[in-house]
C-alpha positions as CSV (number, residue, x, y, z in Angstrom):
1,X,49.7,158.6,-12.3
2,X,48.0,155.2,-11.7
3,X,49.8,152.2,-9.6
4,X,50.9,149.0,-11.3
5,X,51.8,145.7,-10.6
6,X,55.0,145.1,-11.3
7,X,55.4,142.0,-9.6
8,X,57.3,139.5,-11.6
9,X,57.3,135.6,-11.0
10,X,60.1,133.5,-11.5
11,X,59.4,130.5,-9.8
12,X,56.5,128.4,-8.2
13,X,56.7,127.0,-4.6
14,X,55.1,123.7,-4.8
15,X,52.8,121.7,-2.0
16,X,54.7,118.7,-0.9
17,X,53.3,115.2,0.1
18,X,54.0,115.9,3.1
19,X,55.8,117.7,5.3
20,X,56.7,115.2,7.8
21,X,60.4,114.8,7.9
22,X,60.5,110.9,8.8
23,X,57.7,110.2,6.1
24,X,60.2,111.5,3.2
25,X,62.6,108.4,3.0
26,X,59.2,106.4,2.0
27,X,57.6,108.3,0.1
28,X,61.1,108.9,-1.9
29,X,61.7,104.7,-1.9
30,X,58.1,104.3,-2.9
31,X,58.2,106.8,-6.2
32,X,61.8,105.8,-6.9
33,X,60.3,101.8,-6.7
34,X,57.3,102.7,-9.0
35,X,59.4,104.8,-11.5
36,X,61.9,102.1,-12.2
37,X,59.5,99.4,-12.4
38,X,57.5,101.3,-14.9
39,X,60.6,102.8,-17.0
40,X,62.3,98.9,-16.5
41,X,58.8,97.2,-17.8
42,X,58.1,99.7,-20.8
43,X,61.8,98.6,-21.7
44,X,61.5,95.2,-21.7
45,X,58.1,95.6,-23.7
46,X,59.9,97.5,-26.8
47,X,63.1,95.2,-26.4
48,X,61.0,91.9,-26.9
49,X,59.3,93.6,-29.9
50,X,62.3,94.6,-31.3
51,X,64.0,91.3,-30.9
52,X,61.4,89.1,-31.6
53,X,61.0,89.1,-35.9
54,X,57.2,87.7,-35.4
55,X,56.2,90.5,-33.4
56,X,57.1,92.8,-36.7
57,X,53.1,93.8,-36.7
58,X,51.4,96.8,-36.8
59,X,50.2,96.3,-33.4
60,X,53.1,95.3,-31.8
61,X,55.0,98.6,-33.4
62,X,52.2,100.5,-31.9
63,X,53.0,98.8,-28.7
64,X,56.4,99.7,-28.6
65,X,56.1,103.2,-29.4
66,X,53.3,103.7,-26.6
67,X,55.7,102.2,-24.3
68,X,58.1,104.7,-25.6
69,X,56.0,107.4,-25.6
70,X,55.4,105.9,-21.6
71,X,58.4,106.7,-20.4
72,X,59.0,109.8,-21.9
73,X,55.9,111.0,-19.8
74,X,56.6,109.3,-16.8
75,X,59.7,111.1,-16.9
76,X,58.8,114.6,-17.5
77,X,57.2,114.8,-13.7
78,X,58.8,111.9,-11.4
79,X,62.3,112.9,-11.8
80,X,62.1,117.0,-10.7
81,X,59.0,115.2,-7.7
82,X,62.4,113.1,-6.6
83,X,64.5,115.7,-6.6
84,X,62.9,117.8,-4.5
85,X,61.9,115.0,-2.1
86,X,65.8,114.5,-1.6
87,X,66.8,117.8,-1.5
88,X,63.8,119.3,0.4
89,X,63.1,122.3,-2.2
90,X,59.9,123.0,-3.1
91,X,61.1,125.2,-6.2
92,X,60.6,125.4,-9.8
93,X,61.2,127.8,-12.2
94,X,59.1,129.4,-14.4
95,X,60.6,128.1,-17.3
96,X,60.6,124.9,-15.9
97,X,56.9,124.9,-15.2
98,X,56.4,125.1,-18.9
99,X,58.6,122.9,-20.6
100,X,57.6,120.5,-17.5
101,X,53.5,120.8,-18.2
102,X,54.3,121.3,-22.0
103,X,56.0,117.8,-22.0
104,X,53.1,116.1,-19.6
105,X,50.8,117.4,-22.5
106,X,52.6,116.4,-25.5
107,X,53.4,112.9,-24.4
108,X,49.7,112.5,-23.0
109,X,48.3,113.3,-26.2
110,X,50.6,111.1,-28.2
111,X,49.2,108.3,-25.6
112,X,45.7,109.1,-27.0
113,X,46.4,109.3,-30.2
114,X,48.3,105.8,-30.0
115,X,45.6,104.0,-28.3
116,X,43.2,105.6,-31.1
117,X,45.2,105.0,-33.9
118,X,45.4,100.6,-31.9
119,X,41.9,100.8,-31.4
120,X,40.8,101.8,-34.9
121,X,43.9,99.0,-36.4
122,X,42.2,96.5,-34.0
């Protein structure tokens, strides 16, 4: 009878920043501050073009739905990258891997496609 590998993965260990225990407040504050300022700007971006009835343009709906489509891929990695920061786990599932990287993808290739689709209307 031949061995096998049966060895079954569940979850992924991931690499921190660092491992430096006084350096994890700032790093935490720093992605927290870049996160909100990104999510917070990409808001104000689609609520001026939906407010706004002379920004009713093709490019300006384009706009808002790239901003959209901004903060839905922001927040497919920064959230679970705060987390563990805070709670000092370096764990993800296996499952979570994949939805996590299958988001990243999906929302990075509707980025390209938007800025293909405002290129070409430009």
């Amino acid at each position: 009878m031949e061995e096998q590998n049966l060895t079954g993965v569940s979850e992924f260990h991931l690499l921190g920043l660092s491992e430096d225990p006084d350096l994890q407040p700032l790093l935490f504050g720093l992605f927290l501050s870049m996160y909100l300022v990104t999510v917070l700007g990409n808001l104000l971006i689609i609520l001026a073009v939906s407010s706004d009835p002379h920004l009713h343009t093709p490019m300006y709906f384009f706009l808002s739905n790239l901003s959209l489509a901004d903060i839905c891929f922001i927040s497919t990695t920064v959230p679970k990258l705060l987390v563990n920061i805070q709670t000092h786990s370096r764990v993800i599932s296996y499952v979570g891997c994949l939805t996590q990287m299958s988001l990243f993808s999906i929302f990075g290739c509707i980025d390209d496609m938007l800025l293909t689709v405002m290129a070409y209307d430009r």
